[in-house]
N, C-alpha and C positions, 0 to 999 in steps of 0.2 A: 504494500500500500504506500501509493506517496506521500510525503510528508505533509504537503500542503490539505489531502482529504483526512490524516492522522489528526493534524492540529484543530480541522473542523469538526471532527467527530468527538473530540476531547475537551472542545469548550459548550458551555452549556449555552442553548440557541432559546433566546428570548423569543417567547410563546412560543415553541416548536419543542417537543419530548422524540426529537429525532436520534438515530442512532450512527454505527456506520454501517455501512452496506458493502458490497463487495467491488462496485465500480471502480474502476480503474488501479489496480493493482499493476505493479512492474515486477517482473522477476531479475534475480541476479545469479550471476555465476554463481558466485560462493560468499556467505555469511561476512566473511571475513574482510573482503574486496569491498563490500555493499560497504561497510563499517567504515572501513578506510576510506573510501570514497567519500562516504554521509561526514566524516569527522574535518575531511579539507574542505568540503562544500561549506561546512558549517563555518568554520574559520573564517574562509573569504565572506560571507557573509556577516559573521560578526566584524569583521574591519570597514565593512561599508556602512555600517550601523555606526559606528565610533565615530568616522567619518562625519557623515551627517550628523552627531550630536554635537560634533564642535563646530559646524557651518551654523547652530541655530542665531537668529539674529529676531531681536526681539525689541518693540521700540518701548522705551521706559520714558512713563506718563513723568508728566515735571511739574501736575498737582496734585494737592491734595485734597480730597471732598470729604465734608466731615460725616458721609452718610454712604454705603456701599448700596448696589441695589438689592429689592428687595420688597417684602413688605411691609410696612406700618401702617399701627392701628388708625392714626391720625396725621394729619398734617403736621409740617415741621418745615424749620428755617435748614435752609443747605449754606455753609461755609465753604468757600473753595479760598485754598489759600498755595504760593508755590512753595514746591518745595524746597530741601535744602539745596541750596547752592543757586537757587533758580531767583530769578527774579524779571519783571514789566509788568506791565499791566494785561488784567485777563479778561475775557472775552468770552461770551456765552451766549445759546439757543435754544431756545424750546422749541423750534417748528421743524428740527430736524436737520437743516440745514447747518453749513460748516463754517464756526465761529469765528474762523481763519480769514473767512473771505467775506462772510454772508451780509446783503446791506442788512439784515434784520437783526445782526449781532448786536448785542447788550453788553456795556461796559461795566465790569463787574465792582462796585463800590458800597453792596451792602449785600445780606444774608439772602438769597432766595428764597421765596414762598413756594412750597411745594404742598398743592393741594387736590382733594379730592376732584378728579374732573368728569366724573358721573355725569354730568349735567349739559357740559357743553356739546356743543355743536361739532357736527361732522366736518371734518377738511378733506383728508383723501380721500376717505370712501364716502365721500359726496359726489366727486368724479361722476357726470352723466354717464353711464353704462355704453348709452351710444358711440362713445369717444374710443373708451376701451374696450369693447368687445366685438368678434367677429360671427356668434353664436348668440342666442335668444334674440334675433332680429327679423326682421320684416322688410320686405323692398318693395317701394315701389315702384312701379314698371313705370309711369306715367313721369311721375318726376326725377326718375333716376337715382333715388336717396334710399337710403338703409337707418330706420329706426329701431331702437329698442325695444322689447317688448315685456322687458320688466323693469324696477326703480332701483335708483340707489336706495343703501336702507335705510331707516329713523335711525335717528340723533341716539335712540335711546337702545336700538339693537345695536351698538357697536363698542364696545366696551373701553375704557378710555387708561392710560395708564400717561405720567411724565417721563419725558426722555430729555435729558441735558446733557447739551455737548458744550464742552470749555476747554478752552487751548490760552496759552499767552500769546502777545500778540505776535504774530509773524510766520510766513507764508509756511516754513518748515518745522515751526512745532508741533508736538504729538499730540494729540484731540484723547481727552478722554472725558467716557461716557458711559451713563448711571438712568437707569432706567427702574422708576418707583411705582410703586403701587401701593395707596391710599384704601384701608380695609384689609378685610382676610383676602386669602386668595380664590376663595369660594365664592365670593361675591363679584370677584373678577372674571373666572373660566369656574363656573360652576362644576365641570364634569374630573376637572383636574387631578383629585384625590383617586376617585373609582378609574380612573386610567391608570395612575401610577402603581396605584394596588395588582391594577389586571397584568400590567408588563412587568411588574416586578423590577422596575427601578422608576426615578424620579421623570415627570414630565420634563420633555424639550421648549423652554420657549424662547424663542430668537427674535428680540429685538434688532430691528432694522429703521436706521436714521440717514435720511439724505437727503439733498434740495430738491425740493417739489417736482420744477422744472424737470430734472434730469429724468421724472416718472413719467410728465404730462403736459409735457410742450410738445408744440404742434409740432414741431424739428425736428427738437435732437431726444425728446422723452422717449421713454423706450420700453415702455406699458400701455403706448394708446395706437391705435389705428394711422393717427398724424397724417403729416402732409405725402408720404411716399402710400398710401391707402389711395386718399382721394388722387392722385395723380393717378395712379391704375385702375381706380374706378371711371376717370373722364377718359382716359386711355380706351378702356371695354366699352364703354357705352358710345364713343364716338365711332369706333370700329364696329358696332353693331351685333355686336354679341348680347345671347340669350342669357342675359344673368336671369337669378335666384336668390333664393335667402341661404344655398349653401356656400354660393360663388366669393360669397364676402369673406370666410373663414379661410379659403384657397388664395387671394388675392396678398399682393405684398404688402406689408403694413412695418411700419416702424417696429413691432414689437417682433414683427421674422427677422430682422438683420441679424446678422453675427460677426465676430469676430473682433480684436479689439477696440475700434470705434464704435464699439457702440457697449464696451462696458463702461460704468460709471462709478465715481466711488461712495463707499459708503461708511457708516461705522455698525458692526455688526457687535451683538452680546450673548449670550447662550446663557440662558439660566436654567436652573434644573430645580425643579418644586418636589418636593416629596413632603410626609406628617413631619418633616423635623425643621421645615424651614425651605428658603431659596437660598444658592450657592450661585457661584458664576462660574461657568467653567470657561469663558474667553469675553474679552472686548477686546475689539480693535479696529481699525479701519481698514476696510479690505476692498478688493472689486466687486460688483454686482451685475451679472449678466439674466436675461429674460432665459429661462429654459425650456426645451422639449423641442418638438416640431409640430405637428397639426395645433396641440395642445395649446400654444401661444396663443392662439385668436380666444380662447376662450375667457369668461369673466374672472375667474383667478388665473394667475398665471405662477406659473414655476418660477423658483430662482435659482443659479448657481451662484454661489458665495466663489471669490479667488484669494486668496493670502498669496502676496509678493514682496520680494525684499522693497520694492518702491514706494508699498504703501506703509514701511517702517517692520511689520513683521514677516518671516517669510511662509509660515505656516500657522496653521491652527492647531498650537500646543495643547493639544489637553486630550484626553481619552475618550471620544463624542460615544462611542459606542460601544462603550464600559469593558470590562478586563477580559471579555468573551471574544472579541476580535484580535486575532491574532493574526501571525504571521506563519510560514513555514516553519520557524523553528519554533512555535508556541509564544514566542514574547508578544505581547499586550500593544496592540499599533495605538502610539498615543501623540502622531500630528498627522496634519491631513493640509493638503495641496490647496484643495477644491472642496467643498461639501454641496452638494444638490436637498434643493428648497425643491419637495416634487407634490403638486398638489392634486396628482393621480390620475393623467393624463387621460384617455377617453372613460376612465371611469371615477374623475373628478367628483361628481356632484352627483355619488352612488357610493359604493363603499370604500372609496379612496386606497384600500390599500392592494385591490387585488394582483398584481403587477408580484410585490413584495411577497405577496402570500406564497402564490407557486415558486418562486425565489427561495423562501423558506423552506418548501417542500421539496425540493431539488434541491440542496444544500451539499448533500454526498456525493453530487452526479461530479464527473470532472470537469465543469467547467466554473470559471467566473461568476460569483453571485454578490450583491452589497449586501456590506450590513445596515439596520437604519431603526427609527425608532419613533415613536408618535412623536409630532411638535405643533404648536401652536405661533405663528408668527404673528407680531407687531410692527405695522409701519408707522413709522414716526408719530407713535404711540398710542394707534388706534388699531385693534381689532381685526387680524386680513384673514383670520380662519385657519383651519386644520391643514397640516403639512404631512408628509413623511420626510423625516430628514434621513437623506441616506448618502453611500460615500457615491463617490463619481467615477468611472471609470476611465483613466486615465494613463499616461505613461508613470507618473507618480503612484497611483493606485497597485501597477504592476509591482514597482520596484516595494513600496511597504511592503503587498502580501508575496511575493515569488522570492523576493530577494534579489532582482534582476537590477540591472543598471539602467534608468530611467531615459538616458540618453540613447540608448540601444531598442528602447521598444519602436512598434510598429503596431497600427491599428486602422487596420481599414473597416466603416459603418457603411452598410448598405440600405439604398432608399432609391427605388427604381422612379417612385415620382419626381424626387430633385435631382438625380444626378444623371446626365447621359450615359452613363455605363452601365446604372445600377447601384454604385459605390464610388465611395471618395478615402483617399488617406483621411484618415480625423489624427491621427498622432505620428510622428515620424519625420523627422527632416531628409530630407532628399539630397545628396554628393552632391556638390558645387558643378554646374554645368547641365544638371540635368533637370529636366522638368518635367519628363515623365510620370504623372502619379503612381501609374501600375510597375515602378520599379523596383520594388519589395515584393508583391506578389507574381510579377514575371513569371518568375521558376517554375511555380507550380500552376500560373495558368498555360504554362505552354505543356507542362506536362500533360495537364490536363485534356488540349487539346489532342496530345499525341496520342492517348489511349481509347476506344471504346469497350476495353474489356480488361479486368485485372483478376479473369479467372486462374492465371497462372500468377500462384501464389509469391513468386519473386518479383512480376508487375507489382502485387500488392506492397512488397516490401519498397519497393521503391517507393510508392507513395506514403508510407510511415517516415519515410526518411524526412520528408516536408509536411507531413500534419500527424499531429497526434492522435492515433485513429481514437485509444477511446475517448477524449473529448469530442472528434466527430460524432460518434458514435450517442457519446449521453445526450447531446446535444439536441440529437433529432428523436431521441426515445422522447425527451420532455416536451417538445415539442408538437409530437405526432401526439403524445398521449392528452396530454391537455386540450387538442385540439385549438390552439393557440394560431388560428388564421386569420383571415381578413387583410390585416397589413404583413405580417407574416407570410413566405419570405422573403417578397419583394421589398418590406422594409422591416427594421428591428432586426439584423442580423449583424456580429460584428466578432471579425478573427483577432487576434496577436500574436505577434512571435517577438524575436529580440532579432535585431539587424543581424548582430555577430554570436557565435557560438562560442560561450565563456566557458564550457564544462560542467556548468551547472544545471539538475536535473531541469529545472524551467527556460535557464538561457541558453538551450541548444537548438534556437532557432526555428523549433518545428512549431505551426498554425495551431492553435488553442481558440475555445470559445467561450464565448460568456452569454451571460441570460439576462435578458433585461425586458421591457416593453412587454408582459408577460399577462396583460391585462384582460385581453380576448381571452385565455383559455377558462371553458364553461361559462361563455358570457351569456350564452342562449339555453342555459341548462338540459333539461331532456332534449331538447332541439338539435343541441351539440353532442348528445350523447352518442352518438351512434354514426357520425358522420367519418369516414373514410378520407382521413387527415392527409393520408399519402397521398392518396389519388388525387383531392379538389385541390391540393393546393398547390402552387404556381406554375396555374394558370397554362399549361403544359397536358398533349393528349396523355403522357403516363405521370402527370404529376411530379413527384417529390423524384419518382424515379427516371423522368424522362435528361439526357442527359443534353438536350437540344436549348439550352441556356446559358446564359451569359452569366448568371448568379456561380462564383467559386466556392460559395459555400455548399449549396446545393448540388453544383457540379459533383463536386467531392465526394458528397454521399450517394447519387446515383452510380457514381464510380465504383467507390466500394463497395454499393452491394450487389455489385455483378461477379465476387469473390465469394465462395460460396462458404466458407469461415465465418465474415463478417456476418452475413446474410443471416446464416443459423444463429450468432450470436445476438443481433439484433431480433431479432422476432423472439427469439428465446426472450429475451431480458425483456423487450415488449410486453410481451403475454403475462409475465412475471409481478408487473408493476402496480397491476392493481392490488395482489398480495403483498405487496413491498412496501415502497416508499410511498404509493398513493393510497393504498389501505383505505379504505371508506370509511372507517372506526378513528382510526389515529389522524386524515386527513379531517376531517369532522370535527375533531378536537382541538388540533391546532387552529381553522377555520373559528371556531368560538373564543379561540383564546385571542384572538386579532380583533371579533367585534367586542369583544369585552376593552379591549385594551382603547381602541378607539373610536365607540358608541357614543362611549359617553360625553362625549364632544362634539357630536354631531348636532343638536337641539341650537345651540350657541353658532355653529357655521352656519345651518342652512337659514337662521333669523338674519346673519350677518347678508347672505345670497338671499333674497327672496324670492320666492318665485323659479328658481331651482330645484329644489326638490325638496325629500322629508325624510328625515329617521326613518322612519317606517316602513320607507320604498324602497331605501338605502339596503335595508337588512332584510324584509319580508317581500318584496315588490316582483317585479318583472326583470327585464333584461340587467345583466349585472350586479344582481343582489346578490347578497349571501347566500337567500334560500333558493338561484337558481346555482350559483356553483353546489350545493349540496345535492339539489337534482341531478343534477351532470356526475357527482361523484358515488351517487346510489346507483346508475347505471351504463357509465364508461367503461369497464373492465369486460363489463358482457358483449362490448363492442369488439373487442382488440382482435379475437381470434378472427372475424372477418376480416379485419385488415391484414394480418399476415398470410391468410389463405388468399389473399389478392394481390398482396407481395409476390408468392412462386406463381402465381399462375401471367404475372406481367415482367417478368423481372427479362 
């Protein structure tokens, strides 16, 4: 067994009673060899570790506030004074914005009033709906306009907390920032306590502070529809195109841009609420990028947080996803690059965490899975609703959990509606000269092309030499068996390797997979239950097996299983799975152990969204509830054996 599925199987998986299972095992010559091997691998790894603890760069706040955040019972004067050696005059914000620059800054010459602000009026999430969202709208065909079809909420649905940001004066001091809450905290996120009880550690809540503007200016905001919408909306409707109410969610909008123009900065905070109190496990100012893809036009939207040495720290110190996240050799990963703000992409405003859940349930398989954990987010200190905080997948991501070297990874995401090919590099720099994208994946798609058969088991070997079969291999078991289609897998597919081959069981170069966008499987419940996941899906007369596609992820597995090793061991472990790791008993259990964990926070979101939807739907309802994944999971197993008897008879 590899180390890296040893280490998952030996930490304990919040809400999942998972074990480990037999996937992906490596055999070795001799005990002895394995040992010496595992004890240099180790080595090098502990000196990359060492390494990076002494590159940590951390920016040290130059005040001091005479109040941490937190809760109190009542209002209270705030003291910000500098600290030692530090000295000018200091500078403060309540509206979010940066103390450094902002015209709204306040020049600090007496104690702050920090008071209950129950009462006041909404700012952000006053925002007309129409501006930022590409989803609950209406078009009309006559005027050519797209209106909203729901409100922002009351004053009184959105829960209010203070957020103070203070720096001394000048353009390169360090911003530090205190986020209060006035009252218990039950009176705050009511559901808080019965969440933290159900995950068995403290609630996530992530205060997020930054200038308005940079949310919801027509230009350069990067949460609203903006000026690059309306220009592609007078663009379609001059060219005479047949819009709809769904053409606005596909249309470019300010909040689809990427890449670093269009992150902005912010100051982010993580508190952690459990019966003993709130802690802070980070403040700092970091990047803020809009997340997901379809998901963006919707009326929450995802965030990715960034830590960079430019914004004074280079990471986010602290253990987000408690001592259970480990790495290869079992040590506790406690900084993180990037953390994804995921507000649960098409099944946001339903049970939010379905994506995570089969995630969980596929934790033994060999591929790639986050860890991640309920959170509630605050923007500039009102109420934005239920998040999943989870980590990012990344080249940094690889190097915490692989031990690999971060500059050496490679990651190509596949999305056949945005990219001409199908897929784009998403991580990996490319040799001076060349600008090929498909220059790391080359090798194996030309092999690719050279083979239509690797019934001869030395073809097969050659193709081990470039992907790691059984991560091919788990990859499409959790797949097929979830019946995880729709965007699937034309989009939500995504490999890694490491450029160069360091000797190390993961940096030897060969294609790995990860699971993510996991959302669809059992989204239709009985519906899905019984559906022939190989066959329908991409869009191909043999499916998953037909090898007349441009998808290398796919390609690969039509490939191998024209091997008839592979094949047997596939359909085998297929068939296997509903006894296994998908167990209807145990999958059922962890399933309640996730609406337990994040039910109780639903009552407080969907007043925040009105007009969205309900607790009720969320967990009992129709398409994407809870109680259609349990429909799907009472009679998916009795599917399987048709699929593989469709396997030999197409193969």
């Amino acid at each position: 067994m590899n180390r890296k599925k040893l280490a998952c199987c030996m930490a304990a998986l919040v809400l999942a009673l998972t074990g480990c299972a037999s996937g992906g095992g490596k055999n070795s010559s001799s005990a002895s060899s394995a040992t010496a091997s595992q004890s240099e691998e180790q080595a090098g790894t502990q000196e990359k570790k060492e390494k990076k603890q002494k590159e940590k760069i951390i920016a040290e706040e130059t005040l001091e506030l005479s109040q941490e955040s937190g809760t109190y019972a009542s209002g209270f004067e705030l003291t910000i004074s500098p600290k030692d050696g530090q000295s000018g005059d200091i500078y403060y914000t309540l509206d979010g914005s940066d103390p450094r620059t902002s015209s709204t800054r306040i020049r600090y010459d007496s104690p702050v009033e920090i008071t209950d602000r129950s009462s006041d009026a909404n700012i952000v999430s006053a925002v007309d709906v129409g501006l930022i969202s590409g989803n609950f709208t209406k078009y009309d065909r006559r005027e050519h306009t797209y209106s909203p079809t729901v409100s922002a909420p009351a004053d009184s649905a959105v829960d209010k907390c203070t957020v103070i940001r203070a720096a001394l004066d000048g353009a390169d001091s360090v911003v530090s920032t205190r986020t209060y809450f006035i009252g218990d905290m039950s009176s705050h996120i009511p559901g808080a306590a019965a969440a933290a009880e159900a995950s068995g550690k403290p609630l996530a809540v992530i205060s997020i502070s930054m200038d308005y503007n940079d949310l919801f200016d027509y230009e350069k905001g990067i949460y609203v529809k903006g000026k690059i919408f309306d220009e592609a909306l007078e663009q379609r409707v001059a060219g005479g195109e047949n819009l709809d109410e769904e053409s606005a969610r596909k249309m470019p909008a300010n909040y689809n841009q990427r890449g670093k123009d269009w992150e902005r900065t912010c100051s982010a905070e993580m508190l952690e609420v459990s019966a003993d109190g709130v802690t802070t496990a980070f403040s700092q100012t970091c990047g803020i990028r809009i997340q997901g893809n379809y998901s963006r036009s919707d009326w929450q939207k995802g965030f990715r947080l960034y830590a960079r040495k430019d914004y004074g720290t280079k990471q986010f110190y602290s253990p987000v996803f408690g001592e259970e996240n480990k790495d290869i050799d079992g040590d506790t990963i406690d900084s993180y690059k990037t953390l994804e703000l995921r507000a649960g992409g098409n099944c946001a405003f339903l049970p939010k965490f379905n994506d995570i859940y089969w995630q969980v349930m596929s934790a033994e398989l060999d591929c790639a899975t986050k860890a991640s954990r309920p959170c509630v987010v605050y923007l500039n200190g009102e109420y934005w609703g239920v998040y999943i905080l989870e980590e990012d997948y990344s080249d940094n991501f690889m190097e915490s959990h692989y031990c690999v070297d971060n500059g050496s990874v490679v990651i190509y995401k596949g999305d056949a509606e945005t990219y001409q090919k199908g897929y784009k590099l998403d991580e990996g720099k490319l040799p001076d000269g060349v600008t090929d994208e498909d220059y790391f994946i080359k090798e194996l798609n030309t092999f690719l092309s050279s083979h239509n058969s690797l019934a001869d088991q030395s073809d097969f070997d050659e193709l081990a030499k470039l992907v790691d079969t059984d991560s091919l291999r788990d990859y499409f078991l959790a797949e097929v068996w979830i019946n995880n289609k729709w965007d699937w897998p034309g989009k939500n597919w995504s490999m890694w390797r490491t450029a160069e081959n360091d000797g190390s069981e993961y940096g030897d170069g060969r294609w790995r997979f990860m699971f993510y966008d996991m959302e669809f499987g059992g989204v239709s419940g009985m519906g899905d239950a019984y559906t022939n996941t190989v066959k329908e899906d991409n869009y191909k007369p043999k499916g998953l097996l037909d090898q007349g596609t441009n998808n290398p992820a796919v390609k690969s597995f039509a490939l191998a299983m024209t091997n008839d090793a592979f094949r047997a061991d596939f359909c085998e472990r297929l068939n296997a799975m509903g006894s296994g790791i998908y167990e209807e008993g145990h999958a059922n259990e962890v399933l309640d152990g996730f609406t337990a964990a994040y039910s109780p926070l639903f009552d407080q979101f969907f007043a925040r969204y009105p007009g969205s939807g309900d607790t009720d739907n969320a967990i009992n309802g129709g398409y994407g509830s809870v109680q259609c994944i349990k429909d799907f999971l009472g009679k998916r197993a009795d599917a399987i054996s048709s699929i593989t008897d469709w396997i030999e008879k197409n193969i």
